[in-house]
C-alpha positions in Angstrom: 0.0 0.0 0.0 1.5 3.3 -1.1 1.3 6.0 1.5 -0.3 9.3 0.3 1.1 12.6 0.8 0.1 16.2 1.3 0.2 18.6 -1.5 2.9 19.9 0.1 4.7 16.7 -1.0 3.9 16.4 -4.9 5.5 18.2 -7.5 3.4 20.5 -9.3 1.5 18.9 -12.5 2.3 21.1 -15.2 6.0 20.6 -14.0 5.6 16.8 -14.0 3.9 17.2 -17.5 6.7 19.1 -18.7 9.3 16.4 -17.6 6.7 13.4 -19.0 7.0 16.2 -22.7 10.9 15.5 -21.8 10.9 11.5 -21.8 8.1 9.6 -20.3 10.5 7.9 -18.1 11.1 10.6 -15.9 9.6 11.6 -12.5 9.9 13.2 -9.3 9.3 11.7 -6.2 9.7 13.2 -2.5 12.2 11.5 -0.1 11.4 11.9 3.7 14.9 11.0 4.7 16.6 14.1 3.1 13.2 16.1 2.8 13.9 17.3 -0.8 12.4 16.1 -3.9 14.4 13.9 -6.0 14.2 13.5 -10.4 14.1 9.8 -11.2 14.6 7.6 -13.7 12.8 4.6 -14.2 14.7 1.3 -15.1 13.8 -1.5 -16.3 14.8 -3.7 -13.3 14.9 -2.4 -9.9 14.7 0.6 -8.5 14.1 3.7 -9.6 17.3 5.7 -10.6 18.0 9.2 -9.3 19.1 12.0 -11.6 19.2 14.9 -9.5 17.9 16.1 -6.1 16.3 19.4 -6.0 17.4 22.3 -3.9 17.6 26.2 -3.8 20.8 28.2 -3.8 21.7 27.4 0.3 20.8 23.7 -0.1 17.6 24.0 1.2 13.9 23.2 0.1 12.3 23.8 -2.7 9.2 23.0 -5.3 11.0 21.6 -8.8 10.3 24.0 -11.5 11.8 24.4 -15.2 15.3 25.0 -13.8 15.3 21.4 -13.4 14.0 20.6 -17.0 16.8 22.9 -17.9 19.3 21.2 -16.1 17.8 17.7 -17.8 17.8 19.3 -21.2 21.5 20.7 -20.5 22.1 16.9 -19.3 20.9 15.8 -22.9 19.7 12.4 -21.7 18.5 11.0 -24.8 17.9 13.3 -27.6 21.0 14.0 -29.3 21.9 11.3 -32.2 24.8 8.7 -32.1 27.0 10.1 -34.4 26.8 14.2 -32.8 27.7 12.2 -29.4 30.8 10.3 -30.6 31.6 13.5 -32.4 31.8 15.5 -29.6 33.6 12.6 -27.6 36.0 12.6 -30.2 36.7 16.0 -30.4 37.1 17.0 -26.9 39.6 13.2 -26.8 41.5 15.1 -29.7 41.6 18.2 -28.1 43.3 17.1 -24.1 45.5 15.0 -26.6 46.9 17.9 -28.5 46.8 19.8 -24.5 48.8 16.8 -23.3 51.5 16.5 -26.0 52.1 20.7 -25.8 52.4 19.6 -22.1 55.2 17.4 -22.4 57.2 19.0 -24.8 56.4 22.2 -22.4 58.1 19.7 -19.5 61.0 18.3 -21.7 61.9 22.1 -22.5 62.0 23.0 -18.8 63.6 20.3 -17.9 66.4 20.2 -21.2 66.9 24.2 -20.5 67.5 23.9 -16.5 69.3 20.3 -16.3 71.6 20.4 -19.8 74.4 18.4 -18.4 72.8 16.1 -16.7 70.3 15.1 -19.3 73.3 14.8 -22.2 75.4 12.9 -19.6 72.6 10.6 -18.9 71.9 10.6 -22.8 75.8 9.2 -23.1 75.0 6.8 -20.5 71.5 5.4 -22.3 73.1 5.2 -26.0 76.4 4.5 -25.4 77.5 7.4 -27.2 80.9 8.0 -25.9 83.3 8.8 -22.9 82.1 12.0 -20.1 83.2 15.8 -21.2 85.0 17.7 -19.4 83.3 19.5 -16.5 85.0 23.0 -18.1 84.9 24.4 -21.0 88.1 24.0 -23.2 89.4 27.5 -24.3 91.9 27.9 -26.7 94.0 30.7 -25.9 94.9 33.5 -27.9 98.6 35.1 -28.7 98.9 38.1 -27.5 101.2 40.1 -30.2 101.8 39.2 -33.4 102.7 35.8 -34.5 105.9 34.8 -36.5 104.5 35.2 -39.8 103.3 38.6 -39.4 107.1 39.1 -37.9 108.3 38.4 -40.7 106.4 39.9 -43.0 107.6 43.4 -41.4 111.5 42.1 -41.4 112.8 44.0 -45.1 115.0 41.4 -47.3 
């Protein structure tokens, strides 16, 4: 035996008309142990499944109204086609690849700029490339002067 309520407890029927317009699976039921109403979805085994509870802007009561079928519509349960769904899946998988990849070339730069030595002694190390360099910097000196050929250039024969 179901238990009747007050009409305090039932959603308003040209809002439960509006969400039966949405998809006739849809209701709205009140829940006594939270004291808020709760948008369902019917299954077809089991228990009703719920979508969204309803409250106002401080988590407290309130009547559903069409915020909630805009929330639903926003939710796009069932009315957008196969094809725009695995479009949009596949564009927003293409776009946090290309996000990633400028990611970790952004990383490898950082990390190539700040640790140089260490990554191309590591890179020896990895491909067997060839013995350490120096920990300096060779610099060939330059003569002060001039150099014996220019010497003797100046020297008259």
């Amino acid at each position: 035996m179901e238990k009747t309520y007050s009409a305090l407890y039932r959603p308003d029927r040209a809002f439960m008309n509006k969400l039966k317009a949405l998809d006739p699976r849809l209701g709205c039921k009140y829940r006594l142990d939270i004291e808020r109403f709760a948008i369902t979805w019917k299954m077809p085994v089991g228990q009703d499944s719920e979508l969204l509870i309803v409250n106002d802007e401080f988590g407290g009561f309130r009547h559903p109204d069409d915020r909630e079928i805009y929330i639903l519509c926003e939710g796009d349960l069932y009315r957008s086609g196969l094809r725009e769904t695995l479009a949009r899946t596949e564009k927003y998988m293409r776009d946090y690849r290309e996000k990633q990849d400028a990611h970790v070339k952004d990383e490898i730069r950082n990390t190539t700029k700040d640790d140089k030595i260490q990554m191309m002694n590591a890179y020896r190390k990895v491909f067997n490339v060839g013995s350490k360099t120096p920990e300096f910097r060779r610099v060939i000196p330059k003569h002060k002067g001039k150099t014996i050929d220019e010497l003797q250039g100046c020297v008259a024969t």
